[in-house]
PyMOL Python script that loads the backbone (N, CA, C, O; Angstrom):
from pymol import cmd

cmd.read_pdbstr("""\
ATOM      1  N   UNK A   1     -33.628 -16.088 -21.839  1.00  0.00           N
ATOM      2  CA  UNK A   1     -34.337 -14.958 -21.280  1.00  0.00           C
ATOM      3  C   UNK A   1     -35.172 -14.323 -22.393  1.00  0.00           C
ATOM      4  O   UNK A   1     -34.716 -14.240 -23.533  1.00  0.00           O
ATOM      5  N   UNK A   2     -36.305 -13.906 -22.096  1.00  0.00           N
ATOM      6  CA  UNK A   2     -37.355 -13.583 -22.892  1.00  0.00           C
ATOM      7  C   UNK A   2     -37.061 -11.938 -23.042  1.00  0.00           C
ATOM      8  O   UNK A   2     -36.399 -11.279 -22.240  1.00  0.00           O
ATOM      9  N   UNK A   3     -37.557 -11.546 -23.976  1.00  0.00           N
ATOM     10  CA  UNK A   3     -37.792 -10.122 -23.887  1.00  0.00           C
ATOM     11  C   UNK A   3     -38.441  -9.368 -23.078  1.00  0.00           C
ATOM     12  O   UNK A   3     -37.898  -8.342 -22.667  1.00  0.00           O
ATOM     13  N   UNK A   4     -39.585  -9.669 -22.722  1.00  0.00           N
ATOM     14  CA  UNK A   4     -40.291  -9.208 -22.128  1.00  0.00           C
ATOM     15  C   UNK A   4     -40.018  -9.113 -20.961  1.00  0.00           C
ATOM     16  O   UNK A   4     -40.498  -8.086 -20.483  1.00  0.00           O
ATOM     17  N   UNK A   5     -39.102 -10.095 -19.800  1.00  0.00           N
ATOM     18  CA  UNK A   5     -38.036 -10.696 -19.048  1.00  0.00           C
ATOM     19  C   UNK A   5     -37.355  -9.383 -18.850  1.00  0.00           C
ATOM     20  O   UNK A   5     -37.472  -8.400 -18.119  1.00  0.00           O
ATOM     21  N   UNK A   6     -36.510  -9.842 -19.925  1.00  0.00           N
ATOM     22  CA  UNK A   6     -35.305  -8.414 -19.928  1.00  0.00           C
ATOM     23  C   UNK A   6     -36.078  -6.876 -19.908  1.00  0.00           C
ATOM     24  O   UNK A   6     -35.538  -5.807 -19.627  1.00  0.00           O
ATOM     25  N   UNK A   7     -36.908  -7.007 -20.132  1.00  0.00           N
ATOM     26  CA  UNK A   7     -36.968  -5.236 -20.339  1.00  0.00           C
ATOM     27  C   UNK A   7     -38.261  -4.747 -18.984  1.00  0.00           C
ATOM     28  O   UNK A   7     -38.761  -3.629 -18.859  1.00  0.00           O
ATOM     29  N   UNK A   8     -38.563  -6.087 -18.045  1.00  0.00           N
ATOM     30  CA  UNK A   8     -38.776  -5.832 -16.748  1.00  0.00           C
ATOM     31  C   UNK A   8     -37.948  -5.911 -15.754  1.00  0.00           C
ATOM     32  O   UNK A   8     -38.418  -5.990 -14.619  1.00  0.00           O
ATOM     33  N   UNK A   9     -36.464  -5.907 -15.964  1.00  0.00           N
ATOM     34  CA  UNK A   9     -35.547  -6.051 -15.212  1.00  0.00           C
ATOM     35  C   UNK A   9     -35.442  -4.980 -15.227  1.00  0.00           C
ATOM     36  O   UNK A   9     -35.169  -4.523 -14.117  1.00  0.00           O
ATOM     37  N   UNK A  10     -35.562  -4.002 -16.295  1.00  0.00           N
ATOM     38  CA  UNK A  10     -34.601  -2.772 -16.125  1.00  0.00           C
ATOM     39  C   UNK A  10     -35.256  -1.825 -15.249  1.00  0.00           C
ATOM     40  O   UNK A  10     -34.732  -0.736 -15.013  1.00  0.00           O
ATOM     41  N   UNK A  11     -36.313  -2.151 -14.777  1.00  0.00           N
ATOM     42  CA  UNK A  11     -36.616  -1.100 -13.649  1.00  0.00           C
ATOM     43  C   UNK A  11     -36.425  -0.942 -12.386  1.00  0.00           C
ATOM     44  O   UNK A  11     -37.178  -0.516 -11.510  1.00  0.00           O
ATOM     45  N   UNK A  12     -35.079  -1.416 -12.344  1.00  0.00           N
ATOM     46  CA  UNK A  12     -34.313  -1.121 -11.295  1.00  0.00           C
ATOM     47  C   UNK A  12     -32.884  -0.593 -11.346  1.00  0.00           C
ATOM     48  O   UNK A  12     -32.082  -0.585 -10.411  1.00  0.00           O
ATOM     49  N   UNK A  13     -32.637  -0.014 -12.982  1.00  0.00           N
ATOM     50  CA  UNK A  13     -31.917   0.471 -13.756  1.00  0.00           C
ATOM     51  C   UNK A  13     -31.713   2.179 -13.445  1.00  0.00           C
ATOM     52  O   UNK A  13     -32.553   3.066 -13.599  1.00  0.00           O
ATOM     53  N   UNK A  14     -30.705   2.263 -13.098  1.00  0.00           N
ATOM     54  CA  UNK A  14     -30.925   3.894 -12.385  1.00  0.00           C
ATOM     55  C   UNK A  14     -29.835   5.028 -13.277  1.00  0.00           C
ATOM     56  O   UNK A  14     -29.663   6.156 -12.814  1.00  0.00           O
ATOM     57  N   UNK A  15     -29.261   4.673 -14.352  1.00  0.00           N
ATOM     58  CA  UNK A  15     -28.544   4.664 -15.321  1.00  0.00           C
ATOM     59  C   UNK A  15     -27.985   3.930 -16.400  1.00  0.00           C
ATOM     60  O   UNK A  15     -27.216   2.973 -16.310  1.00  0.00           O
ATOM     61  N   UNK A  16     -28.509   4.545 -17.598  1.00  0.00           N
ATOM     62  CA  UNK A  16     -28.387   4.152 -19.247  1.00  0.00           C
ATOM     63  C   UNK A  16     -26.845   4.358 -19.854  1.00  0.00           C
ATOM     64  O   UNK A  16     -26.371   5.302 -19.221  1.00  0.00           O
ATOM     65  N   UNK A  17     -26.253   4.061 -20.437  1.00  0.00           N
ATOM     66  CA  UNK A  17     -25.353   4.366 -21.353  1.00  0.00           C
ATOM     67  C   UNK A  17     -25.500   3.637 -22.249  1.00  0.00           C
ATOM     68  O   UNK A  17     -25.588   2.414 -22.348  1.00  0.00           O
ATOM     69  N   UNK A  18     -25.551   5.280 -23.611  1.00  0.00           N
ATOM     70  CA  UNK A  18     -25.666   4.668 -25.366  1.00  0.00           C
ATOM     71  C   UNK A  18     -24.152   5.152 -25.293  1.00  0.00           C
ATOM     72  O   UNK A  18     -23.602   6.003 -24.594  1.00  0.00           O
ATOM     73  N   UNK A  19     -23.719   4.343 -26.213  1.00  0.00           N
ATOM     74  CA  UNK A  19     -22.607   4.263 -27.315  1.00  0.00           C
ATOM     75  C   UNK A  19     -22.806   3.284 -28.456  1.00  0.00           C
ATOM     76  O   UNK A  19     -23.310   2.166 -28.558  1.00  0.00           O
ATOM     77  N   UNK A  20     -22.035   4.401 -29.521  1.00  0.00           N
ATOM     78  CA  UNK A  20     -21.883   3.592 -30.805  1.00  0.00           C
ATOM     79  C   UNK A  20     -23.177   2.670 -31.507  1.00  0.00           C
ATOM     80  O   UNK A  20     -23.216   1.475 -31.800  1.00  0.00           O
ATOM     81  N   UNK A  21     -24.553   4.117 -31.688  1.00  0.00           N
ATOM     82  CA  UNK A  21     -25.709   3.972 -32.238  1.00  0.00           C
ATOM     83  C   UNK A  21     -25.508   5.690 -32.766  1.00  0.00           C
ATOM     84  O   UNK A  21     -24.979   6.778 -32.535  1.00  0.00           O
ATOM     85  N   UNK A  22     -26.409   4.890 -33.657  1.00  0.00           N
ATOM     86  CA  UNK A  22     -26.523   6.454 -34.469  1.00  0.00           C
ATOM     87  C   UNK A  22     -28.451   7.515 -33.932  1.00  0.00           C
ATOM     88  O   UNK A  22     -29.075   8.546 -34.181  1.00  0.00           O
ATOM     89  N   UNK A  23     -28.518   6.296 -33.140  1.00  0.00           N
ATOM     90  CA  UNK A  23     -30.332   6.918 -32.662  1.00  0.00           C
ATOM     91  C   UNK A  23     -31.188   7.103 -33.734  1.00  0.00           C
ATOM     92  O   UNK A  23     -32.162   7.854 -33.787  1.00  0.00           O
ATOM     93  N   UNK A  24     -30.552   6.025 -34.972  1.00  0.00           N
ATOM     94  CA  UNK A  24     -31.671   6.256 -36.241  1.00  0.00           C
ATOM     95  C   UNK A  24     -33.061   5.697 -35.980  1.00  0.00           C
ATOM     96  O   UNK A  24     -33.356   5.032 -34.987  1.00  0.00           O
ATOM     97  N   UNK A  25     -33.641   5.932 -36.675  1.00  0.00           N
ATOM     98  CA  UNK A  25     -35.210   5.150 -36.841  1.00  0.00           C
ATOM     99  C   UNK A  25     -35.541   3.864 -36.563  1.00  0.00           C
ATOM    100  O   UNK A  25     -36.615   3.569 -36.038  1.00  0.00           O
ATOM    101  N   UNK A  26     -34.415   2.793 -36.979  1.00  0.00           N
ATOM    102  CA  UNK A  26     -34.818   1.546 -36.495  1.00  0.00           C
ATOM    103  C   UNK A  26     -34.406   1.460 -35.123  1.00  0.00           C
ATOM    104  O   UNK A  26     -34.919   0.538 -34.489  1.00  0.00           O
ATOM    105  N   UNK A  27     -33.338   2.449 -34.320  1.00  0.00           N
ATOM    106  CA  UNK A  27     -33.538   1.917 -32.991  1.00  0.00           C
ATOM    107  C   UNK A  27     -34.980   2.599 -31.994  1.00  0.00           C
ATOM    108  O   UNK A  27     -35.467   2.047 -31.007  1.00  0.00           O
ATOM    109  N   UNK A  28     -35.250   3.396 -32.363  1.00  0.00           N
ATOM    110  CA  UNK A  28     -36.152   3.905 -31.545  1.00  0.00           C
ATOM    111  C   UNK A  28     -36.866   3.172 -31.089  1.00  0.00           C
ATOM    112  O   UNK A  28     -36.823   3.196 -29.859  1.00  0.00           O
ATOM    113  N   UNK A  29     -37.534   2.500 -31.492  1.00  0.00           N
ATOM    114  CA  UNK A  29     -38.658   1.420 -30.894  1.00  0.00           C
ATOM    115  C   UNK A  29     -37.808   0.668 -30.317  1.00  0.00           C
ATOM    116  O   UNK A  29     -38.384  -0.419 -30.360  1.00  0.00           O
ATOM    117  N   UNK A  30     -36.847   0.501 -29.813  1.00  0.00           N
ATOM    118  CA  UNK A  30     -35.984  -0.403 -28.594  1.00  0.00           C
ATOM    119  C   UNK A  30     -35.565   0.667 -27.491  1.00  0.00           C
ATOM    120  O   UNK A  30     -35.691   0.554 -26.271  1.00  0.00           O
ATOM    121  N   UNK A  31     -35.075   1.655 -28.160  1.00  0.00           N
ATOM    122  CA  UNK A  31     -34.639   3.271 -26.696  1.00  0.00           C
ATOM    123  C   UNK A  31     -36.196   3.520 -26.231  1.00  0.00           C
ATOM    124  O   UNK A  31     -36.172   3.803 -25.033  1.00  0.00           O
ATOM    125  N   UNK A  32     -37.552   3.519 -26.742  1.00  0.00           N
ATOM    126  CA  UNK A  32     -38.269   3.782 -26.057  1.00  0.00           C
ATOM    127  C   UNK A  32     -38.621   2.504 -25.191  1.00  0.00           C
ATOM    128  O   UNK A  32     -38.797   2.735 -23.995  1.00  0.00           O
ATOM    129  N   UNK A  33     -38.708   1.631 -25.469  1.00  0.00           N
ATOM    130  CA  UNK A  33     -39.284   0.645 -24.810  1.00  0.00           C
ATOM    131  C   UNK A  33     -38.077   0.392 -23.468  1.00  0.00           C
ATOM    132  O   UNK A  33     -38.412  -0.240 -22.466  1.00  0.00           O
ATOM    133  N   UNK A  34     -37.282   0.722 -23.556  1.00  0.00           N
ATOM    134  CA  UNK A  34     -36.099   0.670 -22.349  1.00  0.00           C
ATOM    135  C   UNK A  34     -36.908   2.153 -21.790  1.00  0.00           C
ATOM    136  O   UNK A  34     -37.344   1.952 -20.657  1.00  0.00           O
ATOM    137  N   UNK A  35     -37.146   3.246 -22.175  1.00  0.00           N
ATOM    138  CA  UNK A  35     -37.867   4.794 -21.522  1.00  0.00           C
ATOM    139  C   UNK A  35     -38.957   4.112 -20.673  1.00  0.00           C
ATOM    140  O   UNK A  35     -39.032   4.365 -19.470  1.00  0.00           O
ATOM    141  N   UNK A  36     -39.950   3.105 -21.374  1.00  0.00           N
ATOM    142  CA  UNK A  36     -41.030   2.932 -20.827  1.00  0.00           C
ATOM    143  C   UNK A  36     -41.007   1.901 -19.694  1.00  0.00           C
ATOM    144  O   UNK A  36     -41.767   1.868 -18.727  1.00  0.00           O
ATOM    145  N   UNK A  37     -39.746   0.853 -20.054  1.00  0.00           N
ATOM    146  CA  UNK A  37     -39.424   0.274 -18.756  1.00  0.00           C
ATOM    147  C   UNK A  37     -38.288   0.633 -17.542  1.00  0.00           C
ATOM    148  O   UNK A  37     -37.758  -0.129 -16.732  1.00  0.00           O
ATOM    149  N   UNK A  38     -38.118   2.180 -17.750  1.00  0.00           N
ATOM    150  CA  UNK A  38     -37.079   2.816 -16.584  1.00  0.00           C
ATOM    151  C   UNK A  38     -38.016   3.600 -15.476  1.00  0.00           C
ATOM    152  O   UNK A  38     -39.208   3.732 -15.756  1.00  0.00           O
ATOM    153  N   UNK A  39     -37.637   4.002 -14.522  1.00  0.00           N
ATOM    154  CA  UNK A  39     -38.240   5.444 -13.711  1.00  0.00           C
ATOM    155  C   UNK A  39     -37.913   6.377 -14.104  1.00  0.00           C
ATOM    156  O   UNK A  39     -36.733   6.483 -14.438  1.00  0.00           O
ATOM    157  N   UNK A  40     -38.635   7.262 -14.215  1.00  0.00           N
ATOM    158  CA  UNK A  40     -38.534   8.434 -15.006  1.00  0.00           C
ATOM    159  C   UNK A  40     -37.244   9.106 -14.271  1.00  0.00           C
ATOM    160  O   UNK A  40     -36.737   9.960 -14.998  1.00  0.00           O
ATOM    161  N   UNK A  41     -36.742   8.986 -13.325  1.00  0.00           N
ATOM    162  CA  UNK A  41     -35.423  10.226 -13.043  1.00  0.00           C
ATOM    163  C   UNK A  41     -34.210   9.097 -13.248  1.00  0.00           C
ATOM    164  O   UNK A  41     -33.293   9.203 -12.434  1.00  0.00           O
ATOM    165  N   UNK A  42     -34.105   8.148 -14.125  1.00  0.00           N
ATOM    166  CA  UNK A  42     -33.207   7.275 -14.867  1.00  0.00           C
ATOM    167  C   UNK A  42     -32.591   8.221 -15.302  1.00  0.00           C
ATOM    168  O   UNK A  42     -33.208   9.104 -15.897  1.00  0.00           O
ATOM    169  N   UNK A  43     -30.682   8.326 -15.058  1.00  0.00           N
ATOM    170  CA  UNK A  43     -29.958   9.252 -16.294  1.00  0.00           C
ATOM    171  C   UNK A  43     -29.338   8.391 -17.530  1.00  0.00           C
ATOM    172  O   UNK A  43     -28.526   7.465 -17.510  1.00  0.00           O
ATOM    173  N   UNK A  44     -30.082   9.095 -18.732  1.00  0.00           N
ATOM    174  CA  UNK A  44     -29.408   8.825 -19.708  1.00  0.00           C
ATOM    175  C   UNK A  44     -28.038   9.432 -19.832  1.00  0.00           C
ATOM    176  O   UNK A  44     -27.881  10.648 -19.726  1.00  0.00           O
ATOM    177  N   UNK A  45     -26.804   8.402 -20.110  1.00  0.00           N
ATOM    178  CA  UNK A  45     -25.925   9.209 -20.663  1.00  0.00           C
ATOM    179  C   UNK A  45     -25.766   9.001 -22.680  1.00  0.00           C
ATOM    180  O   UNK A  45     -26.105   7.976 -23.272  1.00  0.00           O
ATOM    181  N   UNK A  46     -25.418   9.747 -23.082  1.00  0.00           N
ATOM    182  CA  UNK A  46     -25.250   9.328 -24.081  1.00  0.00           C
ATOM    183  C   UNK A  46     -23.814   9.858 -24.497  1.00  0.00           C
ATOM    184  O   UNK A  46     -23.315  10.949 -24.224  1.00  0.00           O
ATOM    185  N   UNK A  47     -23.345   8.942 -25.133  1.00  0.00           N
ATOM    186  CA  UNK A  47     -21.308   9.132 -25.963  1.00  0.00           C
ATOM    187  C   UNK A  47     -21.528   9.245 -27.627  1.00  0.00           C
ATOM    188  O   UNK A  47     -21.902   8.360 -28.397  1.00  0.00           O
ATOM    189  N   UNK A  48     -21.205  10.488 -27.883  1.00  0.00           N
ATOM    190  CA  UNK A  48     -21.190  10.984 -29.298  1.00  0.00           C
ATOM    191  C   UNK A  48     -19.636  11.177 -29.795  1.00  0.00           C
ATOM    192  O   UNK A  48     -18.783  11.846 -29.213  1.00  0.00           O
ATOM    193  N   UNK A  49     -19.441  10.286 -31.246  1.00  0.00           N
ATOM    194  CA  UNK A  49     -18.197  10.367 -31.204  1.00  0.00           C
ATOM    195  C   UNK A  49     -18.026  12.189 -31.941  1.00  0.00           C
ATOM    196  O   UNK A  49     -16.890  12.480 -32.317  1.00  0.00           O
ATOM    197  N   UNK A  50     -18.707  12.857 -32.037  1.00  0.00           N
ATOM    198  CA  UNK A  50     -18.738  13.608 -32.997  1.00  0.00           C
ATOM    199  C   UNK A  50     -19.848  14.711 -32.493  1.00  0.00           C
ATOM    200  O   UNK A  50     -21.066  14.567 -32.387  1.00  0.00           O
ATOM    201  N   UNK A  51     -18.749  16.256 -32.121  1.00  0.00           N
ATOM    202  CA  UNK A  51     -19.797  16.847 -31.125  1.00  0.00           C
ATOM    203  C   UNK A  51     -20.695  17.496 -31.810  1.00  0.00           C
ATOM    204  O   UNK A  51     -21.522  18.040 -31.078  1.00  0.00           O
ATOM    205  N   UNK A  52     -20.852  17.647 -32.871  1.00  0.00           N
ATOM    206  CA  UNK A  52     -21.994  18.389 -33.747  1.00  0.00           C
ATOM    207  C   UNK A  52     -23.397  17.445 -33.387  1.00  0.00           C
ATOM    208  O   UNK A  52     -24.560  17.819 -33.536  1.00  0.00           O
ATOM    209  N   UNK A  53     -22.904  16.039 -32.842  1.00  0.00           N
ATOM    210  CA  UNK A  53     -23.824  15.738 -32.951  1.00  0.00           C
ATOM    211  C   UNK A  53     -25.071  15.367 -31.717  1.00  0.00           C
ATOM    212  O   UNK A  53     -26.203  14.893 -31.816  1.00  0.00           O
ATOM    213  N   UNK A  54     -24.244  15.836 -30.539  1.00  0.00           N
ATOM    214  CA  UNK A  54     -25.113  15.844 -29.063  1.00  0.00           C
ATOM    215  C   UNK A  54     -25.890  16.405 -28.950  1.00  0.00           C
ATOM    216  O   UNK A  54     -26.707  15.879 -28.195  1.00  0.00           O
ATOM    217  N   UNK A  55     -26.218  17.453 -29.365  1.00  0.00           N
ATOM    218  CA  UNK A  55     -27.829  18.271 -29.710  1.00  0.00           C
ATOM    219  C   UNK A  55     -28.562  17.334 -30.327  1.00  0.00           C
ATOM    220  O   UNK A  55     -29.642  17.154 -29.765  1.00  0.00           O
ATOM    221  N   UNK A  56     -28.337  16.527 -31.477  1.00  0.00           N
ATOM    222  CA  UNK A  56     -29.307  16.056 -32.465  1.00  0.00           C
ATOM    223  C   UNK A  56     -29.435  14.756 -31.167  1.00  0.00           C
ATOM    224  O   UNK A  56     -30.645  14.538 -31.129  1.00  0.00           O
ATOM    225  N   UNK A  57     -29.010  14.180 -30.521  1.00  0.00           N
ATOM    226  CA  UNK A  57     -28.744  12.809 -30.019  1.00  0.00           C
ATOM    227  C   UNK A  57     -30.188  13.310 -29.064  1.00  0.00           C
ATOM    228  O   UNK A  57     -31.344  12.910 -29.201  1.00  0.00           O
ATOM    229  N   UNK A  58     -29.625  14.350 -28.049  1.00  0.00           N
ATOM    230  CA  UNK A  58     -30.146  14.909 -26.890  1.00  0.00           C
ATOM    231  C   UNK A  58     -31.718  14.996 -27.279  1.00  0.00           C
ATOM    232  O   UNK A  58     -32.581  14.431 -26.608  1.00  0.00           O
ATOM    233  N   UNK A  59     -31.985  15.739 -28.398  1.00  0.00           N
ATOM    234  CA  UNK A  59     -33.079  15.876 -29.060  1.00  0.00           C
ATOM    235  C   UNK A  59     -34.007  14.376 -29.238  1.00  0.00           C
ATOM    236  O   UNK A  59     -35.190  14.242 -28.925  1.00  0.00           O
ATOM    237  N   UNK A  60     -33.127  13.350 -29.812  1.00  0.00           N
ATOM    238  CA  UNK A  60     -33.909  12.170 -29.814  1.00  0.00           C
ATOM    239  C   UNK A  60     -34.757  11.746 -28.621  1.00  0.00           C
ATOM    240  O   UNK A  60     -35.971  11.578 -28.507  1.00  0.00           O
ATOM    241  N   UNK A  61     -33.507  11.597 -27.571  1.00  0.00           N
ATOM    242  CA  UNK A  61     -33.645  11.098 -26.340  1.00  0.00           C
ATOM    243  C   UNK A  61     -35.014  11.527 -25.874  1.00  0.00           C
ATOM    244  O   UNK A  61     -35.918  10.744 -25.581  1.00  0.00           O
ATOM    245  N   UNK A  62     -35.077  12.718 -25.836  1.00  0.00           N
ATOM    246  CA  UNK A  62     -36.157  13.736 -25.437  1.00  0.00           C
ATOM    247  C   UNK A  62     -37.434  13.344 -26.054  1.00  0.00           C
ATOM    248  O   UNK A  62     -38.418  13.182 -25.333  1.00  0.00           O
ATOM    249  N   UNK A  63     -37.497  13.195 -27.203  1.00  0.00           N
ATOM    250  CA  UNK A  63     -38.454  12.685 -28.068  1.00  0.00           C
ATOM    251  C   UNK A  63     -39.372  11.475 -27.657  1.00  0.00           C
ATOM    252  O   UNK A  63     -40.472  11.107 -28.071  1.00  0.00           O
ATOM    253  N   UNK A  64     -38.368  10.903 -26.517  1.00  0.00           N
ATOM    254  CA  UNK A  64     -39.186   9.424 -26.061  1.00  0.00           C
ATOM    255  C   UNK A  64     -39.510   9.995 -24.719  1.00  0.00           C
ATOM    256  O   UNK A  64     -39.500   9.142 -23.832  1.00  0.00           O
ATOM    257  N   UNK A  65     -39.903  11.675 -24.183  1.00  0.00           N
ATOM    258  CA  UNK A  65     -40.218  11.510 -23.239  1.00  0.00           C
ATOM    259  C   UNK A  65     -39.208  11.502 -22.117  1.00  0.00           C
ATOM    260  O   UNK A  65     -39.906  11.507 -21.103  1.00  0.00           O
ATOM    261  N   UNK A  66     -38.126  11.492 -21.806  1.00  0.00           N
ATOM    262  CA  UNK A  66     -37.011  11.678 -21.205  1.00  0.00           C
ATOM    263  C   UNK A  66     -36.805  12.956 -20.503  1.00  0.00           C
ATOM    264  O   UNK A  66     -36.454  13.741 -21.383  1.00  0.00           O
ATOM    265  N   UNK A  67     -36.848  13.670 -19.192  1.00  0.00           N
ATOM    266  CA  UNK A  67     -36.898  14.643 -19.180  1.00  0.00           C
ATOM    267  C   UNK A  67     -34.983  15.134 -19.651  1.00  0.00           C
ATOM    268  O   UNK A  67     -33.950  14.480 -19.796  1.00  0.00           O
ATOM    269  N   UNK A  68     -35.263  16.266 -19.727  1.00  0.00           N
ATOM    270  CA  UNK A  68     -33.502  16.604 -20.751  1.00  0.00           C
ATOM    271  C   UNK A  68     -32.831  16.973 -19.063  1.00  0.00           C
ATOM    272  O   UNK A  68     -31.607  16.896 -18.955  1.00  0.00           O
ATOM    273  N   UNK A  69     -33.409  17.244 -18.182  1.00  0.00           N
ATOM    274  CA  UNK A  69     -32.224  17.295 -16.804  1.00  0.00           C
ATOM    275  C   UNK A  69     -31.295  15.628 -16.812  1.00  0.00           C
ATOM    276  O   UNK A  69     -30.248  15.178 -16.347  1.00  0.00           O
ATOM    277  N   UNK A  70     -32.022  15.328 -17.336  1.00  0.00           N
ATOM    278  CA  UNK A  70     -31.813  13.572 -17.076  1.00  0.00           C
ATOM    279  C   UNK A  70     -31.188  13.149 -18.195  1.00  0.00           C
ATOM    280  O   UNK A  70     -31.028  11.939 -18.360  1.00  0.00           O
ATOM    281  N   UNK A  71     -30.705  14.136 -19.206  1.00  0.00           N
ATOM    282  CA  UNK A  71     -29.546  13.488 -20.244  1.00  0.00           C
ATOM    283  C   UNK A  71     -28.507  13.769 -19.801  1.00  0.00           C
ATOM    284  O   UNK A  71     -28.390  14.597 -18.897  1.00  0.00           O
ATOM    285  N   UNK A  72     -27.240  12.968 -20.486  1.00  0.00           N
ATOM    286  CA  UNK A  72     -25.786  13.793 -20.535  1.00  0.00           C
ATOM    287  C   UNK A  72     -25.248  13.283 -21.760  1.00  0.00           C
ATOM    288  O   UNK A  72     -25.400  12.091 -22.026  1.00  0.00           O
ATOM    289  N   UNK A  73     -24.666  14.016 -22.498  1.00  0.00           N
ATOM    290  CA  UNK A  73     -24.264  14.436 -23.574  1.00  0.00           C
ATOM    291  C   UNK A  73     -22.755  14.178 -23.201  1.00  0.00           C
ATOM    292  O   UNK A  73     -22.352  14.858 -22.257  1.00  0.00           O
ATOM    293  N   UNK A  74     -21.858  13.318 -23.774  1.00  0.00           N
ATOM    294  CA  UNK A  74     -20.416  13.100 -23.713  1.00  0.00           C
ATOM    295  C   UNK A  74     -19.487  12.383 -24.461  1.00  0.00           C
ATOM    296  O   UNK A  74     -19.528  11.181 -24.720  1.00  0.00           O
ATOM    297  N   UNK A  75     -18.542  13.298 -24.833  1.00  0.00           N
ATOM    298  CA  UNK A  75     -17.486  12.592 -26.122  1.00  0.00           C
ATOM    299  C   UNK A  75     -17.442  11.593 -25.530  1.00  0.00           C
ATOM    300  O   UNK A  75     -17.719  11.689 -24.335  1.00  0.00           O
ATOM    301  N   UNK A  76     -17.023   9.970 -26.158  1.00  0.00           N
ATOM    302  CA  UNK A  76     -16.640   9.120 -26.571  1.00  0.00           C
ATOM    303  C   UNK A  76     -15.530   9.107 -25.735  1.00  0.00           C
ATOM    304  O   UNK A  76     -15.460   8.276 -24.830  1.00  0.00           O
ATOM    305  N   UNK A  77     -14.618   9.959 -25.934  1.00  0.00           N
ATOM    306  CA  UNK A  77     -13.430   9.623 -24.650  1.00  0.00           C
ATOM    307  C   UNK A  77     -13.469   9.475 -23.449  1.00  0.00           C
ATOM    308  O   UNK A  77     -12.509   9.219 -22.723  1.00  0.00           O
ATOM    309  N   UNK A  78     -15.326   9.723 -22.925  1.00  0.00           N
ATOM    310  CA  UNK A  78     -15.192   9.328 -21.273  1.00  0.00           C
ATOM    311  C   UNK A  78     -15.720   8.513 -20.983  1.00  0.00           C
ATOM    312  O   UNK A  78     -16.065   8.198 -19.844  1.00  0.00           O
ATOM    313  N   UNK A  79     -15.941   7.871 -22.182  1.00  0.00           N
ATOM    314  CA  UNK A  79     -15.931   6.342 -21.978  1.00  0.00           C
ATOM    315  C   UNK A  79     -15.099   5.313 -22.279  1.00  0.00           C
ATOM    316  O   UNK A  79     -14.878   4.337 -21.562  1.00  0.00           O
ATOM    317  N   UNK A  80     -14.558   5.583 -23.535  1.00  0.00           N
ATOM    318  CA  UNK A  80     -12.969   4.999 -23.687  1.00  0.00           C
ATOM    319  C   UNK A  80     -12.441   5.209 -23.326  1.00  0.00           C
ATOM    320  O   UNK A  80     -12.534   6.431 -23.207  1.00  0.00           O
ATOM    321  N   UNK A  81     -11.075   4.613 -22.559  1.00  0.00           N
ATOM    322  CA  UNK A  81      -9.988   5.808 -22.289  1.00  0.00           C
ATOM    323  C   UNK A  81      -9.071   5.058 -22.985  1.00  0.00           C
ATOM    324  O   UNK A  81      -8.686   3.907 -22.779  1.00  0.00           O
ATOM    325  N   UNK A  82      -8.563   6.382 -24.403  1.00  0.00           N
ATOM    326  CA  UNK A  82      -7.854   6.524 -25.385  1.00  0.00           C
ATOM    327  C   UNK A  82      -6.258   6.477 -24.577  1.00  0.00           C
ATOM    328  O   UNK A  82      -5.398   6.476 -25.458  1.00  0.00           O
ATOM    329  N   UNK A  83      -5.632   6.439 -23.179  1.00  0.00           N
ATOM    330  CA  UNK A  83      -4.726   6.504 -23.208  1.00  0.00           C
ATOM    331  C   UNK A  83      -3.541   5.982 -22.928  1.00  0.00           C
ATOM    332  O   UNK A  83      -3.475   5.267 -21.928  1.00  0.00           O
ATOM    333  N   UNK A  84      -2.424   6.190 -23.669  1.00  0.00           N
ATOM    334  CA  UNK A  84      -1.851   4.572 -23.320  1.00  0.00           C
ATOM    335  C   UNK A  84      -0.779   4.544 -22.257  1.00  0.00           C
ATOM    336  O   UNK A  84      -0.384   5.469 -21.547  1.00  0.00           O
ATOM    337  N   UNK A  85      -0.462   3.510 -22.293  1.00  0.00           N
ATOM    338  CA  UNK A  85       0.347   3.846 -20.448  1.00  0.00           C
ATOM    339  C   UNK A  85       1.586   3.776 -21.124  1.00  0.00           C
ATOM    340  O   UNK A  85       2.638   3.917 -20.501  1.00  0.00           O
TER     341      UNK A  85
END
""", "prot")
cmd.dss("prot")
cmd.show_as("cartoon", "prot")
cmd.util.cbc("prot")
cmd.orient("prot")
């Protein structure tokens, strides 16, 4: 599968989930190009292991154009589930 392939599939993608990226500089040019191949009322979620840091995350997101109704901001535990039986 080609790239170009994959990242016309996703527009039928009606929800994102990041985990376990830091949203540095080298990914951006891959989170936008997934922005530019979603519909704009796509929800991002994003999982921060570390809550100081969902503002800064939220902020990225936004940066590519994302409207912010359309983020969610969420510890790491609601996507893992840490618990043991």
């Amino acid at each position: 599968m080609t790239l170009v392939y994959f990242f016309k599939k996703l527009s039928q993608v009606t929800q994102i989930h990041i985990i376990g990226t830091s949203l540095g500089g080298v990914d951006m040019p891959y989170f936008n190009e997934i922005k530019e191949s979603t519909e704009e009322n796509t929800i991002w979620n994003i999982y921060c292991h570390y809550p100081q840091d969902m503002s800064i995350f939220v902020e990225k997101i936004k940066s590519l154009g994302v409207n912010e109704e359309n983020i969610i901001a969420l510890d790491t535990s609601k996507f893992f589930d840490f618990k043991k039986p």
